[in-house]
C-alpha beads as a LAMMPS data file, in Angstrom:
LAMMPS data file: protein, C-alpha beads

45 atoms
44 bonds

1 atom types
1 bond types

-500.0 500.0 xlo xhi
-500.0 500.0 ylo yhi
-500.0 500.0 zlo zhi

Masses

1 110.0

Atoms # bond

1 1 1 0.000 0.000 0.000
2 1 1 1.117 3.549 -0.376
3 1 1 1.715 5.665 2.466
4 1 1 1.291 8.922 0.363
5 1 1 -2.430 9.367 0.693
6 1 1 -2.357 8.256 4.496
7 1 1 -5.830 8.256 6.272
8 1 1 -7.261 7.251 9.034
9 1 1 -10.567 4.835 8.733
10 1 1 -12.562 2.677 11.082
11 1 1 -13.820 -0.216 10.644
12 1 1 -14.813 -3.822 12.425
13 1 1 -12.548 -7.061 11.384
14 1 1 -15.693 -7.918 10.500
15 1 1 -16.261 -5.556 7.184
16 1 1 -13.055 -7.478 5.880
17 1 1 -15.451 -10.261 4.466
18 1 1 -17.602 -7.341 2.651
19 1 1 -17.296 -5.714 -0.424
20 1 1 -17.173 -2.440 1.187
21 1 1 -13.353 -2.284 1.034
22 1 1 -10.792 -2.051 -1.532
23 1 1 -8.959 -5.759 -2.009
24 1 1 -5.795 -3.855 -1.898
25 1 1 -6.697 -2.757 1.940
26 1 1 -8.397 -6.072 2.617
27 1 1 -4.967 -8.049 1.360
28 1 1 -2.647 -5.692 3.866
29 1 1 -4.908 -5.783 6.852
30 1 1 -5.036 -10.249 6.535
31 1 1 -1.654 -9.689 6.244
32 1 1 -0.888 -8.122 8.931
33 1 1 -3.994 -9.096 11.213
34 1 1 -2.229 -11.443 13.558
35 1 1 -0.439 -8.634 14.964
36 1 1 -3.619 -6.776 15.207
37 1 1 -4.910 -9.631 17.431
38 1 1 -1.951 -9.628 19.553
39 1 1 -2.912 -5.993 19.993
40 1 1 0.236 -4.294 18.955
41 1 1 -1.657 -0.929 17.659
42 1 1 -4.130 -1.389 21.297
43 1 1 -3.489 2.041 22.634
44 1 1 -5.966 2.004 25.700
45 1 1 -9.245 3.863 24.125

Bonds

1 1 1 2
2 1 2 3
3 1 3 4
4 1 4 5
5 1 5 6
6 1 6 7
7 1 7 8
8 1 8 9
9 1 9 10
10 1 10 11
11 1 11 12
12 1 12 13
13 1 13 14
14 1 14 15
15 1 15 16
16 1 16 17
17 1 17 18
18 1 18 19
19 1 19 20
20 1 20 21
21 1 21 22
22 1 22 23
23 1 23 24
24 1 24 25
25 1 25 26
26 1 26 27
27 1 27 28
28 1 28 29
29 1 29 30
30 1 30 31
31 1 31 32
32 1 32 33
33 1 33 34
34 1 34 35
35 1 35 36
36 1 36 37
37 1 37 38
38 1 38 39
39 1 39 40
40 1 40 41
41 1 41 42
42 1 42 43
43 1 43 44
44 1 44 45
């Protein structure tokens, strides 16, 4: 993904098996979602 257009969205883990998202987001977020479990971006709120 390119970091040039950075954003911040929201979403549930949930919306990953909609169509609502671009694959390109969907493919970087399974990639990386074991680390999301672990909690690694958890920052309290």
């Amino acid at each position: 993904m390119a970091a040039a257009a950075g954003q911040i969205i929201y979403f549930t883990l949930d919306e990953l098996e909609k169509d609502d998202l671009p694959e390109e987001l969907k493919q970087y977020l399974m990639d990386i979602l074991p680390q999301i479990k672990a909690g690694r971006w958890s920052y309290g709120w």
